[in-house]
VOLOMAR-769994 format. One record per residue: residue number from 1; x, y, z of N, C-alpha, C in turn; residue in three letters. Coordinates in steps of 0.02 Angstrom, whole numbers, plus 50000, padded with zeros to 5 digits. Layout:
VOLOMAR-769994
@pos NUM | nX X | nY Y | nZ Z | caX X | caY Y | caZ Z | cX X | cY Y | cZ Z | code ala $
...
This chain:
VOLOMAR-769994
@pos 1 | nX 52242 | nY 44645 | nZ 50732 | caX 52241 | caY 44715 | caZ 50714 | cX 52185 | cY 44749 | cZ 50753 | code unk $
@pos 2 | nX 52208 | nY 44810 | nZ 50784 | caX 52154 | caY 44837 | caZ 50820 | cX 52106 | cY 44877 | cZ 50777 | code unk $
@pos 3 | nX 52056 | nY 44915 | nZ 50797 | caX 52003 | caY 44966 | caZ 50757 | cX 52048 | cY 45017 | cZ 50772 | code unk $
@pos 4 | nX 52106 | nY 45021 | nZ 50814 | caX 52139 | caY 45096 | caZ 50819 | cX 52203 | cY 45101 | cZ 50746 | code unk $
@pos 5 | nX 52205 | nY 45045 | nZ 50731 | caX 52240 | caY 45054 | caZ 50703 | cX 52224 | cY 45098 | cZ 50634 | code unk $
@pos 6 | nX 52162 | nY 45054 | nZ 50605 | caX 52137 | caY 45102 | caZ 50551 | cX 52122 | cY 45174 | cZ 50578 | code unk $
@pos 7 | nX 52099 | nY 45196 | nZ 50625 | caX 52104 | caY 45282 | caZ 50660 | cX 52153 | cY 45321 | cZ 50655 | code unk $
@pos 8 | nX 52210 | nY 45266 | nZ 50683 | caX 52298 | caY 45304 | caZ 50669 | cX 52325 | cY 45321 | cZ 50592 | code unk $
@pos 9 | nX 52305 | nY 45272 | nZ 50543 | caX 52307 | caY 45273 | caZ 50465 | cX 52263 | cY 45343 | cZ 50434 | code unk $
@pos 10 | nX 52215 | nY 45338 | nZ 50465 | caX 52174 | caY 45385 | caZ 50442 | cX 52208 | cY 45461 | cZ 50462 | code unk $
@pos 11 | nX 52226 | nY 45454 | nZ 50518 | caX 52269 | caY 45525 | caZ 50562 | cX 52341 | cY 45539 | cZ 50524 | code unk $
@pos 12 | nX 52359 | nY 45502 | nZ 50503 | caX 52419 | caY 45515 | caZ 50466 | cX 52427 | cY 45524 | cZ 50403 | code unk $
@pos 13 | nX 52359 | nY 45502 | nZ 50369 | caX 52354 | caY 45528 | caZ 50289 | cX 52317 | cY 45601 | cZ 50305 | code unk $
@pos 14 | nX 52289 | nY 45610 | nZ 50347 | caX 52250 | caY 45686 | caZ 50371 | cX 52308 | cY 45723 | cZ 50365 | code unk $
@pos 15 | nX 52366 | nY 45716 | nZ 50423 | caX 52436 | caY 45766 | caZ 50423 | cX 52461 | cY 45748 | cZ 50357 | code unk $
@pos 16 | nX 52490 | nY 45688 | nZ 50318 | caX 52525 | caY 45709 | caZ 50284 | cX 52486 | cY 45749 | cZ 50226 | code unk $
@pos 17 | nX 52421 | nY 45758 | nZ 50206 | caX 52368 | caY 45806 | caZ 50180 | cX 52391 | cY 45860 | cZ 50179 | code unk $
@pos 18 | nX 52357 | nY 45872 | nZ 50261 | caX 52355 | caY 45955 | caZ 50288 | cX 52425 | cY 45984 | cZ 50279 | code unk $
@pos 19 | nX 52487 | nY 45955 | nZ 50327 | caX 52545 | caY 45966 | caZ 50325 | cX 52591 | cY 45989 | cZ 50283 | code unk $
@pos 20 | nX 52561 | nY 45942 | nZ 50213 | caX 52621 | caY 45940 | caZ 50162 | cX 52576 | cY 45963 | cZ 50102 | code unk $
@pos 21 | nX 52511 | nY 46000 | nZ 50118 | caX 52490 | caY 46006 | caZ 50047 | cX 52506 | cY 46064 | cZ 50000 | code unk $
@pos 22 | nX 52547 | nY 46116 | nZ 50064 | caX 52567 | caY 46188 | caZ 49994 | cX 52635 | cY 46160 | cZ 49984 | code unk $
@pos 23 | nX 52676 | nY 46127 | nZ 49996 | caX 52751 | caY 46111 | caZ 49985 | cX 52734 | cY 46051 | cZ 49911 | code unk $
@pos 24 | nX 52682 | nY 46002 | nZ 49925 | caX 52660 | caY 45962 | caZ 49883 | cX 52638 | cY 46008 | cZ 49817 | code unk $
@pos 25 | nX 52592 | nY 46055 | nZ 49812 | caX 52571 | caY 46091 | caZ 49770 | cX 52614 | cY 46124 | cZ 49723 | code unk $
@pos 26 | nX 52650 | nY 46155 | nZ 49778 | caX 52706 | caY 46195 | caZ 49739 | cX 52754 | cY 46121 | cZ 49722 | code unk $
@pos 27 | nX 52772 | nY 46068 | nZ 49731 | caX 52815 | caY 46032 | caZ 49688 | cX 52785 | cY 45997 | cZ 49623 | code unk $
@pos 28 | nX 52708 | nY 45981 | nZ 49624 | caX 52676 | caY 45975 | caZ 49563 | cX 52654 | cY 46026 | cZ 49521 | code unk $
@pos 29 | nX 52675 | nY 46096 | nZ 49539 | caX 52638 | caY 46144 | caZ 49485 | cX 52736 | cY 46135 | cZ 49455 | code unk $
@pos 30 | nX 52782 | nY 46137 | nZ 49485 | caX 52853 | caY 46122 | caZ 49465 | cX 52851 | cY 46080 | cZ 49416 | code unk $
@pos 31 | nX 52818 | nY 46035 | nZ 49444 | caX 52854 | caY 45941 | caZ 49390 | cX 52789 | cY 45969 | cZ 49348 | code unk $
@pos 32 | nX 52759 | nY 46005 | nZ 49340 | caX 52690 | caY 45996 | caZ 49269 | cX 52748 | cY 46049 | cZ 49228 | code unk $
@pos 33 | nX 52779 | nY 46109 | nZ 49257 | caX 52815 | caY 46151 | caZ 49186 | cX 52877 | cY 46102 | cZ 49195 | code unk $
@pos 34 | nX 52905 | nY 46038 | nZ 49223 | caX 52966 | caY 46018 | caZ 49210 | cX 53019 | cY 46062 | cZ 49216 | code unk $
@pos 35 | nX 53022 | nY 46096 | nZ 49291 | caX 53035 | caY 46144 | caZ 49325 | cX 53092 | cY 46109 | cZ 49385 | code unk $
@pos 36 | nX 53064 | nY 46031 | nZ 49385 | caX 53103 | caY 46035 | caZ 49455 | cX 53184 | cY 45998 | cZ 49471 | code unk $
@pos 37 | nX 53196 | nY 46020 | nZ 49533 | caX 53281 | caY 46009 | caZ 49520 | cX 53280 | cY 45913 | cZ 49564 | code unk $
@pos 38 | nX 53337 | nY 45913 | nZ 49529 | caX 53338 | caY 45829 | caZ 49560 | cX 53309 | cY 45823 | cZ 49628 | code unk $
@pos 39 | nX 53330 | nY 45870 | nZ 49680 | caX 53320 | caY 45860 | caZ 49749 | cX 53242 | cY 45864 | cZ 49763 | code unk $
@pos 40 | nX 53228 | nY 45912 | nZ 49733 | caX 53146 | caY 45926 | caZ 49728 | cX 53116 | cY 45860 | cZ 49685 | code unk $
@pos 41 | nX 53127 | nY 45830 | nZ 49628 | caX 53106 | caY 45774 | caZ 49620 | cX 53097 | cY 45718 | cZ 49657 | code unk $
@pos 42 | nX 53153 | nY 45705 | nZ 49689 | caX 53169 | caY 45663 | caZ 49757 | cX 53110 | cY 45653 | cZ 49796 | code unk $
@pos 43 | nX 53100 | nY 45734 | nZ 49830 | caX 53060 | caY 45752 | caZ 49884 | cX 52981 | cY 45750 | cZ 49865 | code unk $
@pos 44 | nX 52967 | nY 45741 | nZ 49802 | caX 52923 | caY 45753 | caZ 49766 | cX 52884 | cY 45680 | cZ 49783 | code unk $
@pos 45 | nX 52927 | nY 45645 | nZ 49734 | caX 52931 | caY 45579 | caZ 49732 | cX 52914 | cY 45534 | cZ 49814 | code unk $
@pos 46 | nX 52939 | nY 45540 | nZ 49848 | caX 52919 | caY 45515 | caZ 49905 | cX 52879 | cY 45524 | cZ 49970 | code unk $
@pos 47 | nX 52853 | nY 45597 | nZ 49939 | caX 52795 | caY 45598 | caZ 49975 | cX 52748 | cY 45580 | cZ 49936 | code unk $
@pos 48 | nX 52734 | nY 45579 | nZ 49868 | caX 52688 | caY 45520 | caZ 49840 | cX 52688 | cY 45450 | cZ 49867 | code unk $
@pos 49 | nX 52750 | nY 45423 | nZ 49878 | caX 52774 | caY 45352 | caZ 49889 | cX 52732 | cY 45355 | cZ 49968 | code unk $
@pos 50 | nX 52750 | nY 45398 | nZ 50002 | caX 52712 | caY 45394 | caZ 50045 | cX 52641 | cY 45390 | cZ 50082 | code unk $
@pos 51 | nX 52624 | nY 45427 | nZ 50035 | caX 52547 | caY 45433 | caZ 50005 | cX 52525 | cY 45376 | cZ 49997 | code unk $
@pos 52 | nX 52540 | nY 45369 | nZ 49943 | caX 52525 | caY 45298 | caZ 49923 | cX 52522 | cY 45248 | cZ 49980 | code unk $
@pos 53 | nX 52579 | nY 45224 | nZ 50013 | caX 52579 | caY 45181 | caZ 50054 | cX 52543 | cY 45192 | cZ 50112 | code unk $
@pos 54 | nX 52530 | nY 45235 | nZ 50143 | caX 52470 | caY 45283 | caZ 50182 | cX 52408 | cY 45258 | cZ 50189 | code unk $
@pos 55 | nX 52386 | nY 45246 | nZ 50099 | caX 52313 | caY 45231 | caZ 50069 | cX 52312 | cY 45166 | cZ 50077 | code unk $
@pos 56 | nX 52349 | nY 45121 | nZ 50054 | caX 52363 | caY 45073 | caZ 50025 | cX 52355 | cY 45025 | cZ 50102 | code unk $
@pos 57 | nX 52391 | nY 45052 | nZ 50154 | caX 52374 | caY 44998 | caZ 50222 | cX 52296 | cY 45047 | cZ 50277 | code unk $
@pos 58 | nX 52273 | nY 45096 | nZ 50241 | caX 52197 | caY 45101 | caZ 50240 | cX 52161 | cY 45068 | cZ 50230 | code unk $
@pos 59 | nX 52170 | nY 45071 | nZ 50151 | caX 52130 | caY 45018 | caZ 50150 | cX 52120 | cY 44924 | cZ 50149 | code unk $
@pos 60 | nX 52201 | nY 44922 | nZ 50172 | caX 52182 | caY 44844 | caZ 50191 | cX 52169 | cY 44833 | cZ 50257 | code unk $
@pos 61 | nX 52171 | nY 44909 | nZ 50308 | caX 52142 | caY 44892 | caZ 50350 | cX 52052 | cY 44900 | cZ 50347 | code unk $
@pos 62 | nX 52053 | nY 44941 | nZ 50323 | caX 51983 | caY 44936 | caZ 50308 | cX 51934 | cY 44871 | cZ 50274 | code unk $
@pos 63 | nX 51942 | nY 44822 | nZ 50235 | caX 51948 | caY 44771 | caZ 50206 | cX 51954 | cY 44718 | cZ 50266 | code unk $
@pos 64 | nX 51996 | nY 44703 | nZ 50306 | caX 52010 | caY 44682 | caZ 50365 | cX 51956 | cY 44683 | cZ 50401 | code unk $
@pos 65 | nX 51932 | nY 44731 | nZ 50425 | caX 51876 | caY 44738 | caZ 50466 | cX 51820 | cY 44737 | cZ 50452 | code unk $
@pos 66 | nX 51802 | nY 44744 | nZ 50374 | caX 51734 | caY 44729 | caZ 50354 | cX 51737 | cY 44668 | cZ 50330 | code unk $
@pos 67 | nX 51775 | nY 44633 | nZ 50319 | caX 51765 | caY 44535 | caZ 50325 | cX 51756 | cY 44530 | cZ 50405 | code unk $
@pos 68 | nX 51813 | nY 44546 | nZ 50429 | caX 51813 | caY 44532 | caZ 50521 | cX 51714 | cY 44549 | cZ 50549 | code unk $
@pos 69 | nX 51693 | nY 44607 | nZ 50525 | caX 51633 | caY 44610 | caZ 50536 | cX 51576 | cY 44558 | cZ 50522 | code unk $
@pos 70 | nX 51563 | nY 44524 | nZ 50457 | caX 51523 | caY 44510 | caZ 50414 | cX 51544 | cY 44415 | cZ 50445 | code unk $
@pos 71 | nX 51599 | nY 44410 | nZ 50489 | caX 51596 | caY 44341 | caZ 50518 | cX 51577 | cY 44328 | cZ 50568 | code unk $
């Protein structure tokens, strides 16, 4: 695994942030009044999923490299 890789992880939770955060906003102020329509749930739903998975190989790259360091 390169050090670019955690850079690229980091660059893509930045856009999906910046990118998706008034479409994101407006679908959680939706799902808090239980407002939203299946499709919007959907869409809702998997940009969390995405999120998530975003963070999630962050930080095992991050983890990765601070053992890789410390040997």
């Amino acid at each position: 695994m390169e050090k670019r890789t955690l850079e690229q992880l980091e660059a893509a939770l930045d856009a999906v942030s910046r990118d998706l955060a008034p479409r994101v906003e407006e679908l959680a102020q939706k799902s808090t009044a239980g407002a939203l329509t299946p499709e919007e749930y959907r869409e809702y739903a998997e940009v969390v999923r995405l999120n998530d998975t975003l963070s999630l190989l962050k930080l095992q790259a991050e983890e990765f490299w601070t053992m890789r360091a410390a040997s």
